[in-house]
C-alpha positions in Angstrom: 0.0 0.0 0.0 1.7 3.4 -1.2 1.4 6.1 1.7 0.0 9.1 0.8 1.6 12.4 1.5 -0.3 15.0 3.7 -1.9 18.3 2.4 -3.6 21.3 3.5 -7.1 20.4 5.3 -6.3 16.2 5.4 -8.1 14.6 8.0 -5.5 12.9 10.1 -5.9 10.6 12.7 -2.8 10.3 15.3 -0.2 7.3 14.7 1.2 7.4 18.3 0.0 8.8 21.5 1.6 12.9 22.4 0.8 12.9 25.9 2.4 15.9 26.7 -0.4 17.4 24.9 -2.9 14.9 26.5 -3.3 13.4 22.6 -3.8 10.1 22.2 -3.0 7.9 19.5 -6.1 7.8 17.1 -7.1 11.3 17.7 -8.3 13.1 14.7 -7.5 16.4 13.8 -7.3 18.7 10.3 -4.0 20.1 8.6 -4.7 23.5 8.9 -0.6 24.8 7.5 2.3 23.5 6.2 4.9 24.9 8.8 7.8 23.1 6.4 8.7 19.8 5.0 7.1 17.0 6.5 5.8 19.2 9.4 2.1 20.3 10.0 -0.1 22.5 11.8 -3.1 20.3 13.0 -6.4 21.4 14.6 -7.9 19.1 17.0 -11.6 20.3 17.7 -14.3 18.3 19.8 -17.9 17.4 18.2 -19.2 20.6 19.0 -16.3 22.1 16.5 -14.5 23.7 19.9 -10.6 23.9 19.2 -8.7 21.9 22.3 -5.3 22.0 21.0 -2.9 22.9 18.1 0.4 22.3 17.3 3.1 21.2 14.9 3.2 17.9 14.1 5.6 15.7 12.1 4.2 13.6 8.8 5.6 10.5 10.0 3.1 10.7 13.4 0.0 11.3 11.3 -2.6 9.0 9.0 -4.6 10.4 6.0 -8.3 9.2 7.1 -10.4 8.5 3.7 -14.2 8.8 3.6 -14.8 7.5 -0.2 -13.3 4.3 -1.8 -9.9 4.6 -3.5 -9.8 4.7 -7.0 -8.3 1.7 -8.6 
């Protein structure tokens, strides 16, 4: 399976837990900037869309989440 590279607005879900951010692996958030290679910006929000943290994060700790099938 070829991984796919992270863009501006990706849903992400966490690959490994950042507790000194109280994040935990499988939290999702949304590429808000590109700070520089392979580093991010992600918003995590709760259901009611409320920002609880932000911060830089590097590619290899995040996971594109897809909501439609992949095209073959």
């Amino acid at each position: 399976m070829k991984e796919e590279k992270v863009k501006l607005l990706d849903v992400i879900a966490l690959t490994e837990d950042l507790s000194n951010h109280k994040l935990t692996r499988g939290q999702v958030g949304t590429v808000v900037e590109i700070l520089a290679p392979n580093v991010f910006e992600v918003e995590f929000s709760d259901n009611e869309g409320k920002t609880f943290a932000e911060l830089a994060v590097k590619e290899s700790q995040l996971l594109v989440l897809h909501y439609e099938p992949a095209l073959a």
